[in-house]
Each structure stands twice: as structure tokens, then as C-alpha cells.
TORFIVO-361702 format. One record per residue: residue in one letter; x negated, y, z negated of N, C-alpha, C in turn. Coordinates in steps of 0.02 Angstrom, whole numbers, plus 50000, padded with zeros to 5 digits. Each point is the difference from the previous one (the first is absolute). Layout:
<nodes>
aXYZXYZXYZ
...
</nodes>
This chain:
<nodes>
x510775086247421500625001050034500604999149954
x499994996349952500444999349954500235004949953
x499535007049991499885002849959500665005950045
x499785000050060500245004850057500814998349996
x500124992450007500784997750012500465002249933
x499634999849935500255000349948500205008149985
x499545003650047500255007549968500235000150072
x500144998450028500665003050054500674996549958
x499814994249982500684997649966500405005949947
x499555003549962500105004349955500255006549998
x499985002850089500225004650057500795000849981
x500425003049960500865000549999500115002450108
x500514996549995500165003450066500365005850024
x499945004349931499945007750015499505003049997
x499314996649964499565003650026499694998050095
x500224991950019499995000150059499915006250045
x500944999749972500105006150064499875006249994
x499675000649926499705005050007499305002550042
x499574996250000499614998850028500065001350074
x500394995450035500254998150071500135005250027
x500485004949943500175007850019499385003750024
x499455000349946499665004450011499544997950055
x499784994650028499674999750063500435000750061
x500454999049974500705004150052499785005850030
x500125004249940499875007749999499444998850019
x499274999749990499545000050045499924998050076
x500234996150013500314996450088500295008950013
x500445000749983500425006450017499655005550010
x499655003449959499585004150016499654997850045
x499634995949994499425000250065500395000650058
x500594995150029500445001050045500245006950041
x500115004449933500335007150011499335005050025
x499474996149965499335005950013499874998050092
x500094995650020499634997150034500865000850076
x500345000449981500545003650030499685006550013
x500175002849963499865007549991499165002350055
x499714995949983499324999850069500334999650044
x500174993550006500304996950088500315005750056
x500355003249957500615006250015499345006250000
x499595001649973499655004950019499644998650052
x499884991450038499464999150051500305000950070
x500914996749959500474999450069500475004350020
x499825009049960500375004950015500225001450063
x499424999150037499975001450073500714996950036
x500144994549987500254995450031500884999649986
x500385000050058500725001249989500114991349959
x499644995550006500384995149979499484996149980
x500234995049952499164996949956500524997149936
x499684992549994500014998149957499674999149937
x500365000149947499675002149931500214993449959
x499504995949993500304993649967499735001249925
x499775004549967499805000249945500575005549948
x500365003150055500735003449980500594995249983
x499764994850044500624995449974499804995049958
x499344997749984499854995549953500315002649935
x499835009549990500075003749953500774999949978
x500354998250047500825000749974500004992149987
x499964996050027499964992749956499635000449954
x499395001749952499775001249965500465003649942
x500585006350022500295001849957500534997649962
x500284997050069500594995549977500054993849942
x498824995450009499974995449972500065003749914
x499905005549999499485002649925500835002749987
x500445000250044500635004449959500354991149975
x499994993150036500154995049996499864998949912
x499284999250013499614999249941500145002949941
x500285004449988500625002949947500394996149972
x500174996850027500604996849994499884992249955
x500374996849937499914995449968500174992750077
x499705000750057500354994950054499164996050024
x500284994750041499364996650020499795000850073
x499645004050028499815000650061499584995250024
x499874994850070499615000050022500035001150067
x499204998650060500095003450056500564993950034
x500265002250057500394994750025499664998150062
x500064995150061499964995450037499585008050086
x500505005450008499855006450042499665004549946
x499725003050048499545005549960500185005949977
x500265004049975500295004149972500564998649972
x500124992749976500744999449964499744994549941
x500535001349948499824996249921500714997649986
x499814994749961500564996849974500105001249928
x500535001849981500255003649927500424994249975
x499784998249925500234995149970500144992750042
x499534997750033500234995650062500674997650031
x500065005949988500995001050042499975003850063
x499675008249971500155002350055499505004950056
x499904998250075499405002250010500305007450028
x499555005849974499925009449997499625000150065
x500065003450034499465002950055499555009249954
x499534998050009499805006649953499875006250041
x500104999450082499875008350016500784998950004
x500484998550024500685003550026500414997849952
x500244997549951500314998649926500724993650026
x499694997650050500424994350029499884994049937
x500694995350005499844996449947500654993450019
x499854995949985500434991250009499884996349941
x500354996550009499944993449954499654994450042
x499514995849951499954995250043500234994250021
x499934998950072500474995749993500485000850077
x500325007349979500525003550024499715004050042
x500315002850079499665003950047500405006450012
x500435003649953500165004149984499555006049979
x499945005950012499415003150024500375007249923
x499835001849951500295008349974499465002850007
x500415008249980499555004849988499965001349913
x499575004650001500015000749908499485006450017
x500485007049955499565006650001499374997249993
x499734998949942499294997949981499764995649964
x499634999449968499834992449996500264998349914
x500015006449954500404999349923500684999850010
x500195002050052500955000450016500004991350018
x499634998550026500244994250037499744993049922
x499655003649954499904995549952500544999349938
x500265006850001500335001249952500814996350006
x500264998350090500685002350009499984991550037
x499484996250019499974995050026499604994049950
x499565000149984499494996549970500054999949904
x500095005449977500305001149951500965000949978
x500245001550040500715000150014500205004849946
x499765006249998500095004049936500625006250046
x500185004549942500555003250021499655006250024
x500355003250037499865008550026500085001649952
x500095005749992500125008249949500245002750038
</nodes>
């Protein structure tokens, strides 16, 4: 086991997230394939839920996150993460707070909201 702790120690934490990304991207696909069934079983049907359509857009949001030089983890509700432990993102609707604070924004998407909040960088 020692042998195991020592080469994770050795892990840079860009290859982390590199990693993290790519089972990302695998979660995602299967999600989208498995959407893409659901919707061919539940054509019939005026109304039907598709929970593997929306895993797939939290899934996108995490892997567009993951870009980013920032520290994600999951937060306390299920579909929301805490960015740099400041501020918690909702990843399907691009809602976003500080914590702390019960002030509710919006943010186009999830690199706008890293770039202009979290990073505090300028437009163009």
C-alpha cells in the first residue's frame, strides 16, 4: 500500500484533472447514449422524463468547469459544486451565490461565469 500512496503522491494536479476529465467524458457518453434510448422507448408518450438528459448537461458543465486552473468540489444538494470554496454554481441552470450569502445570479455559462466572477478577468 505504500508503494500505491507514493505514486499518487507523484500525480501533478494537472494530470489529476486530467484524468477526472476523461472519466467525465466517459459518464457523458454513456448518459447521452442511454438518453438517446430512453427517447426512442418514450416516443410514444406526450410527456416523460429523461434523467439521463440532464445528468448529461451537468456532466457538461462539470468537464467545461474542469478547464479551468479552479478547485471544484461536489457541494452539500445534488447537482451543485462549490468553486474555489467561495462560490456554490448550480450546473444545469448556470445559477450561482456566494457562500454564505442568499443572493441567487445568473451566468450565460459556466466559462463566463469563471472568467468574470471567480477569475475576475476583463471582457474583450
Amino acid at each position: 500500500m505504500k508503494a500505491i500512496t507514493v505514486v499518487n503522491m507523484m500525480v501533478s494536479s494537472a494530470d489529476k484533472r486530467r484524468i477526472n476529465q476523461k472519466t467525465l467524458e466517459e459518464q457523458l457518453d454513456y448518459n447521452q447514449e442511454q438518453s438517446r434510448l430512453l427517447e426512442e422507448r418514450k416516443a410514444h408518450k406526450d410527456q416523460y422524463s429523461n434523467p439521463y438528459e440532464r445528468e448529461a448537461s451537468r456532466l457538461e458543465a462539470k468537464i467545461e468547469l474542469a478547464k479551468h486552473p479552479i478547485t471544484v468540489k461536489p457541494y452539500v444538494n445534488a447537482g451543485q459544486v462549490i468553486v474555489n470554496d467561495k462560490f456554490i454554481y448550480v450546473l444545469r441552470t448556470g445559477f450561482w451565490r456566494v457562500q454564505g450569502k442568499n443572493t441567487w445570479y445568473r451566468s450565460k455559462n459556466p466559462t463566463q461565469f469563471v472568467n468574470k466572477y471567480v477569475l475576475k478577468k476583463k471582457e474583450k
